[in-house]
N, C-alpha and C positions, 0 to 999 in steps of 0.2 A: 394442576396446570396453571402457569401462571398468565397475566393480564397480557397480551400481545397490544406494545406499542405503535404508536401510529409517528412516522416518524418523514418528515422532507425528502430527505435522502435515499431514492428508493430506483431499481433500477430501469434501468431505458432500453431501446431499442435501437439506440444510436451507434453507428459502429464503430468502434475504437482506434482502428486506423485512420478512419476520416476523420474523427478529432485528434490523433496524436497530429496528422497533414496540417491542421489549423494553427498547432504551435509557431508563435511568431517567431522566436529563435531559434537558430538551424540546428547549434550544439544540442541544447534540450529538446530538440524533436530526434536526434543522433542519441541522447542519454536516455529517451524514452521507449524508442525500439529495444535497447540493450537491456532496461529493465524489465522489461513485455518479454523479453524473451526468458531473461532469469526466471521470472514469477512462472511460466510456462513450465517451464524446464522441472520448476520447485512444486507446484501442485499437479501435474499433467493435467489441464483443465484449461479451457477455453476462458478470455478475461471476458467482461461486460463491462460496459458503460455504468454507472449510478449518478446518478443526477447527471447536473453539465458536464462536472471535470473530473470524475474517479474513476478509474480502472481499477476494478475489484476483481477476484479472485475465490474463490469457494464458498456458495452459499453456506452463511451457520445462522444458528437463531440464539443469542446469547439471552441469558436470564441473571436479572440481577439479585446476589443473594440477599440486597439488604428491601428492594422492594416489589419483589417477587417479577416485576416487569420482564418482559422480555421482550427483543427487537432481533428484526431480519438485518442480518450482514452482510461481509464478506470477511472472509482469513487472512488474506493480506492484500494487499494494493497501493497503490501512488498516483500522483496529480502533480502535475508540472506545473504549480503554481507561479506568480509573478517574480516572485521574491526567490523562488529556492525547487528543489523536486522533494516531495511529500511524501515519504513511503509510509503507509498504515500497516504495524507490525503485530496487530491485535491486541490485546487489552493492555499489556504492558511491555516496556521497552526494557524496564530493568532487567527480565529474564538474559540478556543481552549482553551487560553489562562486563563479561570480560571480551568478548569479540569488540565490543566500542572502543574501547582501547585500546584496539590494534586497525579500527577503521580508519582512521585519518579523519581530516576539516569536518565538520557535523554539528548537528547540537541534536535535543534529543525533548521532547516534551509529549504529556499522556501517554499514548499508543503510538508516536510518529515519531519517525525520523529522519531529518530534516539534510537537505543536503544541498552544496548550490553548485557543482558539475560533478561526473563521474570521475573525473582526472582528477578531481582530491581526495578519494579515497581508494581505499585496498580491494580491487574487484575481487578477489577470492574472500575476501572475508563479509563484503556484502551478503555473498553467495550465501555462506554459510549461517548469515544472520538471519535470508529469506526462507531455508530451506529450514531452520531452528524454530522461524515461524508458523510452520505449515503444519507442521508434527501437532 
């Protein structure tokens, strides 16, 4: 069994609707219900809070092959960050990579997928990118 990480980002008791309410912009508190309800919809699972601003999705405990560590998660989630909406698509994005191509405006970096409204991309192929993730 490997070393259990200690890690900031750990979950809260805060509840996810009253911070999605806190979103200053109306559109991305409008893109964050729709996402909350995809990831619902894609894990059958209630979301949680993690730290201040993550709405995560299926606890897992991932382990790193190369230094046997391992840290408590989530399977997928997003953060309505300043700049853009955040989706955490698990460990890599690449898996991905022919659905990205038919997603529309995006960029894509580590395990996230970056996006700056829902009206620039393909809602049916998000779907399929959140629900590719959960598997």
């Amino acid at each position: 069994m490997g070393k259990l990480a200690e890690i900031k980002t750990k979950p809260t008791a805060v509840s996810v609707s009253s911070f999605i309410d806190t979103v200053p912009d109306e559109q991305k508190r409008k893109d964050c219900n729709v996402i909350l309800k995809m990831m619902e919809k894609a894990t059958k699972e209630k979301p949680k809070m993690w730290g201040t601003s993550i709405i995560g999705f299926c606890d897992v405990r991932y382990k790193s092959p190369t230094t046997d560590r391992e840290v408590d998660w989530f399977k997928v989630g997003f953060s309505p960050r300043k700049a853009n909406l955040t989706l955490y698509l698990g460990i890599s994005v690449k898996m991905h990579e022919e659905s990205l191509k038919k997603l529309g405006k995006h960029k894509t970096g580590g395990g996230c997928l970056y996006i700056n409204k829902l009206a620039d991309v393909d809602m049916k192929v998000l779907e399929k990118i959140i629900a590719n993730a959960v598997k």
